[in-house]
MMTF fields as JSON, N, C-alpha, C and O atoms, coordinates in Angstrom:
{
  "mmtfVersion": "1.0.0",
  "mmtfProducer": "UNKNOWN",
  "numBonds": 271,
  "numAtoms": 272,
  "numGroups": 68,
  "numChains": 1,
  "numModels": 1,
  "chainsPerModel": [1],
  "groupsPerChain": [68],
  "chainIdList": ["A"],
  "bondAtomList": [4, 2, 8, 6, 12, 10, 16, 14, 20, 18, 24, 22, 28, 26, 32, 30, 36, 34, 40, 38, 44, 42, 48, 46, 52, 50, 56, 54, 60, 58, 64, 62, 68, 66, 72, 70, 76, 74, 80, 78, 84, 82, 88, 86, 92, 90, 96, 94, 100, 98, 104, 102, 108, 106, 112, 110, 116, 114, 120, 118, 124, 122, 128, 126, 132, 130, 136, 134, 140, 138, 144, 142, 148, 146, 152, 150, 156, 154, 160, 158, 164, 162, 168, 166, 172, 170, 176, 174, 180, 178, 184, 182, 188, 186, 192, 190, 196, 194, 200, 198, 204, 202, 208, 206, 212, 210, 216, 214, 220, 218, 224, 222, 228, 226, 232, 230, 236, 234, 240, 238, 244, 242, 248, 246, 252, 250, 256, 254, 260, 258, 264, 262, 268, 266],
  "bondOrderList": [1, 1, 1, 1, 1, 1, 1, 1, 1, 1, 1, 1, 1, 1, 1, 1, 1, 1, 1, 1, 1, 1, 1, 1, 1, 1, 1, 1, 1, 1, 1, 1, 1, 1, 1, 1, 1, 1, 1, 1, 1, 1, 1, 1, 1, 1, 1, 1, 1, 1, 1, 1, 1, 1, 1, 1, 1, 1, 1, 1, 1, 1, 1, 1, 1, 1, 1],
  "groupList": [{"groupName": "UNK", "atomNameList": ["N", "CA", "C", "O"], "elementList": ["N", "C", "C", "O"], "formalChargeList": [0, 0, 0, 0], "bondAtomList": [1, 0, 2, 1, 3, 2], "bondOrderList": [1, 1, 2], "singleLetterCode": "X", "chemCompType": "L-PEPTIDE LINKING"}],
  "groupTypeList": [0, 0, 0, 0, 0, 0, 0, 0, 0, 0, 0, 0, 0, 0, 0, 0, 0, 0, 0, 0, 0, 0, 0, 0, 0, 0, 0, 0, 0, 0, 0, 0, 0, 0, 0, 0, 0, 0, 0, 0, 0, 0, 0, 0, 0, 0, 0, 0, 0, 0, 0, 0, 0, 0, 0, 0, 0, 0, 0, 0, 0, 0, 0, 0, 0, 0, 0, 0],
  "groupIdList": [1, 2, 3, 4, 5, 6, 7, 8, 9, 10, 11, 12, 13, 14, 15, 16, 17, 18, 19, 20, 21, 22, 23, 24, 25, 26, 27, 28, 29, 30, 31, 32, 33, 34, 35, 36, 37, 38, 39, 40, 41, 42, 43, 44, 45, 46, 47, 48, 49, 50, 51, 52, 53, 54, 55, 56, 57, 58, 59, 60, 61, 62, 63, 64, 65, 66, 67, 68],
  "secStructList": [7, 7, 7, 7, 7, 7, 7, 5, 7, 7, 6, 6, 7, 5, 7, 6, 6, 6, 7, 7, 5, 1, 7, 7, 7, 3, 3, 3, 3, 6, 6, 3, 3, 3, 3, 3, 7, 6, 6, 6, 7, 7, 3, 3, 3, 3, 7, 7, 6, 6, 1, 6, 6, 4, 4, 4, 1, 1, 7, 7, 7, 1, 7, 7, 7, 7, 7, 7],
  "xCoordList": [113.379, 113.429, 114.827, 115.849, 114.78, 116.412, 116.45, 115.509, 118.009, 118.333, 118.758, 119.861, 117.435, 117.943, 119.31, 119.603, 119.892, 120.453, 120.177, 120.126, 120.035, 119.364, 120.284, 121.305, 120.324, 121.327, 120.521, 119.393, 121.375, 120.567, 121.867, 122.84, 120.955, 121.689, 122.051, 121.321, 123.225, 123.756, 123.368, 123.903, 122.251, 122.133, 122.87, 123.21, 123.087, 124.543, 125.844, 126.862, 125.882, 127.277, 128.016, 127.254, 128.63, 129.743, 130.744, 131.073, 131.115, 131.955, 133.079, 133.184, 134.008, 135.534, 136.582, 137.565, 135.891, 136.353, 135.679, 136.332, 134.327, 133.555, 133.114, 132.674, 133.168, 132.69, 130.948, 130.485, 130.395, 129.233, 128.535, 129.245, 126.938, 126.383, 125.567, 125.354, 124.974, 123.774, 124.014, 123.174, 125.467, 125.339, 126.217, 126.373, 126.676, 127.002, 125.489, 124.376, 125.936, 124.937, 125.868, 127.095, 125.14, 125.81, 124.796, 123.61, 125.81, 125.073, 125.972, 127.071, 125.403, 126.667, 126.657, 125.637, 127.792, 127.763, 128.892, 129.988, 128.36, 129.109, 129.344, 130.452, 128.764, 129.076, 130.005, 130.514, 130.171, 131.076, 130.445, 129.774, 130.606, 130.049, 130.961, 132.175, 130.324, 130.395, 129.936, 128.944, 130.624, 129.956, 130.327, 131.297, 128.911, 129.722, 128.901, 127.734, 129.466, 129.3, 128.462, 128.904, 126.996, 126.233, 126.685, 126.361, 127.69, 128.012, 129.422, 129.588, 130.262, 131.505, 132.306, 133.442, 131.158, 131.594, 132.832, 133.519, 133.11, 133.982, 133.553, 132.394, 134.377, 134.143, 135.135, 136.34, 134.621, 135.11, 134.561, 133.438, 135.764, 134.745, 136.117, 137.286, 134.999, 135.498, 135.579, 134.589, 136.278, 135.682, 135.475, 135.54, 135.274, 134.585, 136.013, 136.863, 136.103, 137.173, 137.503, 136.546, 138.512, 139.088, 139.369, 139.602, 139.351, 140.167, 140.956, 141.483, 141.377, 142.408, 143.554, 144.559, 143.611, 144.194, 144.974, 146.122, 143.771, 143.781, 144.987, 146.163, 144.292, 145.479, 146.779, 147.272, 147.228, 148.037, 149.3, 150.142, 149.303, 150.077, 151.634, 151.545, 152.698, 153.839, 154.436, 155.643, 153.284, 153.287, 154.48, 154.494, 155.065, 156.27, 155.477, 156.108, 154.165, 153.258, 153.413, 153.379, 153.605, 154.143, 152.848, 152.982, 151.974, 150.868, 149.147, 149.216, 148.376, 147.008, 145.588, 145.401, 144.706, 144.007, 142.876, 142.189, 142.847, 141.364, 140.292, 140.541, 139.161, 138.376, 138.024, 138.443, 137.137, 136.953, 135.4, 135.05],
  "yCoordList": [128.204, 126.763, 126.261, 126.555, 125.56, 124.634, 123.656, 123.014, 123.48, 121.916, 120.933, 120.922, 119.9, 118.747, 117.825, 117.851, 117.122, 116.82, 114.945, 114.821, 113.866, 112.614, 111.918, 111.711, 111.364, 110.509, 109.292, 109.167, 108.54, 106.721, 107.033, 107.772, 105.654, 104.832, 103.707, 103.337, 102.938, 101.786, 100.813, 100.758, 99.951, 99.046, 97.816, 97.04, 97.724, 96.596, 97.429, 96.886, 98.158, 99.202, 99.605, 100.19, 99.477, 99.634, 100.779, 100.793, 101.569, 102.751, 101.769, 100.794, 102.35, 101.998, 102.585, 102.072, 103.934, 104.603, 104.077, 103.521, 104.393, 103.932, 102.778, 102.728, 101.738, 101.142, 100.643, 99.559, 101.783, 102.104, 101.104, 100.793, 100.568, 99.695, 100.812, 101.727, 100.581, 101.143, 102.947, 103.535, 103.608, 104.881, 105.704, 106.924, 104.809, 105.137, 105.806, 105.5, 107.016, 107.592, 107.511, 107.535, 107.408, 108.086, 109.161, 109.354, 109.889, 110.669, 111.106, 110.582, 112.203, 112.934, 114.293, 114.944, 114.814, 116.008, 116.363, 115.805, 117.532, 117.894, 116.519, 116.541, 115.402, 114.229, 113.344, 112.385, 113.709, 112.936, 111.906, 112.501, 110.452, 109.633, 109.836, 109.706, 110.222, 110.556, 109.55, 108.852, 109.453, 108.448, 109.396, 110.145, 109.075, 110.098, 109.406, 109.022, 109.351, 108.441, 109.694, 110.752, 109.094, 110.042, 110.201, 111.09, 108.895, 108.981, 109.647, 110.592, 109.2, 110.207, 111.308, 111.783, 111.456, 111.869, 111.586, 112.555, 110.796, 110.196, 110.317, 110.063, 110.663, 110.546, 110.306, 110.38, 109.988, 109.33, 109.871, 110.228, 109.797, 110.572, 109.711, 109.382, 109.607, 108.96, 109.764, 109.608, 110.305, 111.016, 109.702, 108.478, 110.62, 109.656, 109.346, 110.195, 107.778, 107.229, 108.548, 109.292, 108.765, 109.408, 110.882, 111.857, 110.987, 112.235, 112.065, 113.052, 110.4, 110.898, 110.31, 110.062, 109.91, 109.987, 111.617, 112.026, 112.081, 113.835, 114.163, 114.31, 114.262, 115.153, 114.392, 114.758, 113.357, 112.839, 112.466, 111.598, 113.042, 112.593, 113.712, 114.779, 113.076, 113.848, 113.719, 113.51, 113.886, 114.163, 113.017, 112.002, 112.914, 112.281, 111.585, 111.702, 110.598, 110.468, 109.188, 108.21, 109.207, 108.363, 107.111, 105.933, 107.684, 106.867, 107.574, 108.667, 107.051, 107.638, 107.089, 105.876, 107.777, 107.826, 106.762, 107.226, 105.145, 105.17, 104.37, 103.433, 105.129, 104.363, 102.889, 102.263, 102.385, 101.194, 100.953, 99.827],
  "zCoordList": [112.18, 112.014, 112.399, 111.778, 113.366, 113.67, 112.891, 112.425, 112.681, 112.178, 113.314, 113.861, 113.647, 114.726, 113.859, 112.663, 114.898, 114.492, 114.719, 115.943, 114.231, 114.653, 115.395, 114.74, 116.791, 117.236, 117.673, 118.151, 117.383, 117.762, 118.91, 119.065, 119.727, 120.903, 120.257, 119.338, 120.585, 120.037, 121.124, 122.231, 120.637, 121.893, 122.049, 121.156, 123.362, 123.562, 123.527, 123.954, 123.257, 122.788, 124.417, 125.187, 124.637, 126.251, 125.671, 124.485, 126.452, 126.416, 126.571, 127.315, 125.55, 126.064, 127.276, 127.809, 127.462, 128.507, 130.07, 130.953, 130.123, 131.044, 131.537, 132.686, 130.769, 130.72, 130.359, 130.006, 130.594, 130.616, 129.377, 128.42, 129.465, 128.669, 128.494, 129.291, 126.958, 126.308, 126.91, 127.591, 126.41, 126.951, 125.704, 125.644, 124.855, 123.242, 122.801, 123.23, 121.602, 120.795, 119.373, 119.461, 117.969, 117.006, 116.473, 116.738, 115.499, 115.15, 113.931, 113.745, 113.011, 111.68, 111.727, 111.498, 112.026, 112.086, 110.735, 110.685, 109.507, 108.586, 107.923, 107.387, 107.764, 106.981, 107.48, 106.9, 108.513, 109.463, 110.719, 111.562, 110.899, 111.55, 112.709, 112.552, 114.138, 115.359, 116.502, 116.293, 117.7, 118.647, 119.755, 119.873, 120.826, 122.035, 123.422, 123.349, 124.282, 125.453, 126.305, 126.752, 126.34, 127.466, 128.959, 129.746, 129.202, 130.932, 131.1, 131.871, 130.469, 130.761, 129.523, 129.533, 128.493, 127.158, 126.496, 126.173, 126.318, 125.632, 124.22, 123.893, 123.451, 121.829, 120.745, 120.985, 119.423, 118.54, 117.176, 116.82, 116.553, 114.99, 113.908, 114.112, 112.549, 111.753, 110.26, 109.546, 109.921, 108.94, 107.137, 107.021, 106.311, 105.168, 104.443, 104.174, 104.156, 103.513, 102.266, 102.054, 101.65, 100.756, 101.524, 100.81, 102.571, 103.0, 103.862, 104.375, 104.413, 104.688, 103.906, 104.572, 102.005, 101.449, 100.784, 100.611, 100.605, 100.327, 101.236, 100.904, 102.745, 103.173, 103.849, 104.916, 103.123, 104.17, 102.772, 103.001, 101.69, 100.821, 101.518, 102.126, 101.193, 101.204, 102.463, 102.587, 103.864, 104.857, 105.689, 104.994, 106.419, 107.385, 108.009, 109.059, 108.454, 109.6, 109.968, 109.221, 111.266, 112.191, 112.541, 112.873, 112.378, 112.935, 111.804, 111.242, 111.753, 111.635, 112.523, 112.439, 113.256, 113.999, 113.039, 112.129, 113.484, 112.692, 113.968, 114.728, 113.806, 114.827, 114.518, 113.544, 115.552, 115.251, 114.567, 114.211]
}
């Protein structure tokens, strides 16, 4: 037995890289909300609010990655 994994298309959704219309997918991989561009794979991952309080205490960090 496999585990599928479910991805929607975002309709209306344009690649930021490609430009590309209606070529965004999401999907969750490990509880994590994912987007990935079918025409030039471009991707994006967001992980779940409260981790990146966890690991970012103490730390010197110049910047943090948040998608849109």
């Amino acid at each position: 037995m496999t585990n599928r994994q479910r991805k929607r298309f975002i309709a209306g959704a344009t690649c930021p890289k490609c430009k590309s219309l209606d070529s965004i997918m999401l999907y969750f991989e490990n509880n994590i909300e994912k987007l990935k561009c079918i025409k030039c794979d471009y991707a994006e991952s967001q992980a779940p609010n409260g981790v990146e309080n966890v690991s970012r205490n103490g730390e010197n960090v110049i910047g943090v990655f948040k998608p849109h």
